[in-house]
N, C-alpha and C positions, 0 to 999 in steps of 0.2 A: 322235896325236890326229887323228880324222878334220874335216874339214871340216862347217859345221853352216849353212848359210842356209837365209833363210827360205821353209819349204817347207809343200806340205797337210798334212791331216792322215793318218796310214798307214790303210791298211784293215787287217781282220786274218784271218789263217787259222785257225780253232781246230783243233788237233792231237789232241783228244779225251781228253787227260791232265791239263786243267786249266791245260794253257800253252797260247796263241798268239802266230805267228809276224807280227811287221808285215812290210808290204810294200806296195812302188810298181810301180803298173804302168801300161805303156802298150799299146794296144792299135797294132795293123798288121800286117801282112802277114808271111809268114815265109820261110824259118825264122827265128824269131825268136830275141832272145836273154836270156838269163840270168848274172844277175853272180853270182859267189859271192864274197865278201868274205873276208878273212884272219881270223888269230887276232887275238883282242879288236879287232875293227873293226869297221865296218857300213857301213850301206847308202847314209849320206850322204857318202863318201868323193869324193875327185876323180875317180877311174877311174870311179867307177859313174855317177856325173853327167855324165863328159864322154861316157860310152860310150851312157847316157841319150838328153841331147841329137843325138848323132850315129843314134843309130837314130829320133829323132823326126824328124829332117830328112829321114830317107829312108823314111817312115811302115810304118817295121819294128818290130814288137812284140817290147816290153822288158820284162823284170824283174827286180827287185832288193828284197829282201829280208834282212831280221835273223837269226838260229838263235837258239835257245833261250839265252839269258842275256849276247844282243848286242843293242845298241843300244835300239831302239821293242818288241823283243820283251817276253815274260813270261819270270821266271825268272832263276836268277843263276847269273853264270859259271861258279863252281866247278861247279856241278854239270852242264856239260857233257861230253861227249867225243866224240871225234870220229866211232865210231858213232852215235850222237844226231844232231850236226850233220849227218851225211850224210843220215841218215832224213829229218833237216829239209827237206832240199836235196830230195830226191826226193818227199816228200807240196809242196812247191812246184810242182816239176815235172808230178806227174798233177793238181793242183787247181787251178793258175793259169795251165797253157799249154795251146793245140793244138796239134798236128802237128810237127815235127822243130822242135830248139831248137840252137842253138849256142852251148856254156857258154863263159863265160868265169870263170878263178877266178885268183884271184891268192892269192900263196903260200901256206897252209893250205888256203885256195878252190880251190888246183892237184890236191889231195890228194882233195876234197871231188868235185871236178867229175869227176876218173876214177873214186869208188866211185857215183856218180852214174847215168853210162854205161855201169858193167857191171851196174850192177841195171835197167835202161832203156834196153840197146842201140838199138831200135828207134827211140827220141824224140830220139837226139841223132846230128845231121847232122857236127856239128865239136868240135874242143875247142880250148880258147884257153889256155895257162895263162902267166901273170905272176908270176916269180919262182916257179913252182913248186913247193910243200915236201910230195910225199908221205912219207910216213915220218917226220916230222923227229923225232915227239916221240920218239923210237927214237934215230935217228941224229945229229939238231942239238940235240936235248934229255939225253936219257939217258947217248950214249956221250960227251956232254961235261962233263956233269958231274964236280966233285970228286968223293973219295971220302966228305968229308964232306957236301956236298951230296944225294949219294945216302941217306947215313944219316939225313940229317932229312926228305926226303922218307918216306922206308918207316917213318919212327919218327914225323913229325909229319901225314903224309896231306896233305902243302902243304907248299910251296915257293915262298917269296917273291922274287921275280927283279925287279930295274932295270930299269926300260925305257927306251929311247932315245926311244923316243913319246908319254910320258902321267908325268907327275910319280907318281903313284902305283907302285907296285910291281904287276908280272903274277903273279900265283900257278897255277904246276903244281900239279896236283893228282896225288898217286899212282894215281888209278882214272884218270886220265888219258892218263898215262904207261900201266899196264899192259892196259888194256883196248886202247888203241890198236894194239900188237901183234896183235891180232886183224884186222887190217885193213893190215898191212903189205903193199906190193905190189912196191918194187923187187930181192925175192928173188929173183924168177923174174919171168915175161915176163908182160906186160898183155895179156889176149886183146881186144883192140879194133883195129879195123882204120879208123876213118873219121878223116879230116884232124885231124892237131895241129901245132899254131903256138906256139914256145917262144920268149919274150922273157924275158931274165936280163941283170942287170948282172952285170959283171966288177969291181963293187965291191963289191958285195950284202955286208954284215957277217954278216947272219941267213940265209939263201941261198948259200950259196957256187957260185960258177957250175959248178962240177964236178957238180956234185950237177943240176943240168937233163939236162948228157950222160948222167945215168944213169938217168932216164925215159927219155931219145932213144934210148938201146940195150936199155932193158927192154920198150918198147911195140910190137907186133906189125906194126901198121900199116906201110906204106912211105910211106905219105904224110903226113913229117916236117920239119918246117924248123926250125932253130934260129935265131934272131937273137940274140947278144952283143953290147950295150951298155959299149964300153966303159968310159967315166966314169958309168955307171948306179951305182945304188945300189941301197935295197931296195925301196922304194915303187915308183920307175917312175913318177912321176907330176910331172913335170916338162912344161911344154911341150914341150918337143922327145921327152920320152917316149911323151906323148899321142900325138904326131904320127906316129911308130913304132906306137903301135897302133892306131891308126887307119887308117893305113895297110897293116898287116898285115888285117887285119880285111876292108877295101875288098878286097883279092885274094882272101880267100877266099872273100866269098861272092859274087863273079864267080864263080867256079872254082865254086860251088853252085848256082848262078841259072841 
């Protein structure tokens, strides 16, 4: 459950299909930055707020944003997927920033923020990702399923999953799962070369920290760091987590400035 105080009201981006995307922004100096948010979260979370606040104190322009059938947006969940989201991520990107941006995405947002960057090399100076999960609906979804799991997926087009985070149940969707495939990256090598900053817990339930070392060996660039979090979990958003990215964040856009 993301976090919810009380805040203005969103503006909206209209996407041209009948949905728009909500969204907060702040205005300042760049490169600015951009949050992408996880699977079923949004944009009133801790990270995006504290990362919020932290670039308002250093009057660097922020934004953070819903995708289509998350949080202040139009449209419902099911009927996302992760091509869609990424579209989202990118008509954000040419309609609500200038000049070079520096993503930040936390796990699903990890996935979001590199098809982001390859369809918009030019606008992005760095990548941030938190807990990471390219591929997952593949890899932490698909190859982990039961056999019977899988069977009601492909027989009922949904898949009703527990969540650790929200009393309700998450629902996979089969055009989820196999469209997603379309957009697999840790096969082969990420042709991006500009600054990535990996923070993963080494507790991650949803995230397994192996799974970040295999962005850090599939991505082209050399300018890599990992941070492992030992007693971390999945969120990352712990004060002392904050304070880790935050401090990641401070070095690199030294290292950009």
């Amino acid at each position: 459950m993301s976090d919810t105080p009380d805040l203005p009201e969103p503006a909206f981006l209209d996407r041209g299909d009948g949905h728009r995307l909500a969204y907060r922004r702040t205005a300042g100096t760049g490169p600015g930055i951009v949050f992408l948010g996880g699977f079923k979260s949004d944009m009133t979370g801790s990270k995006a707020l504290a990362l919020e606040d932290w670039a308002k104190a250093r009057g660097r322009a922020f934004l953070r944003f819903d995708y289509l059938g998350h949080g202040e947006s139009s449209g419902g969940f099911e009927e996302g997927t992760i091509g869609r989201w990424a579209d989202d991520a990118i008509a954000a990107l040419d309609a609500l920033t200038e000049g070079p941006q520096i993503l930040i995405g936390s796990s699903m947002g990890g996935w979001i923020m590199l098809l982001a960057a390859l369809a918009r090399p030019e606008r992005v100076a760095a990548l941030v990702g938190i807990a990471p999960a390219p591929d997952f609906t593949e890899d932490l979804m698909w190859a982990e399923f039961s056999e019977e799991q899988r069977e009601q997926l492909l027989r009922d087009g949904r898949l009703p999953l527990p969540s650790p985070y929200a009393e309700e149940p998450t629902v996979v969707t089969r055009r989820l799962v196999e469209e997603g495939r379309d957009h697999l990256l840790l096969r082969g090598g990420i042709p991006l070369t500009c600054p990535l900053r990996i923070l993963q817990g080494r507790r991650d339930p949803d995230v397994p920290w192996p799974h970040a070392l295999r962005l850090e060996e599939a991505y082209a660039g050399e300018d890599v760091k990992t941070v492992l979090i030992k007693d971390g979990d999945h969120r990352l958003s712990r004060e002392e987590d904050l304070r880790v990215l935050k401090g990641v964040l401070e070095g690199l856009v030294a290292s950009l400035d």
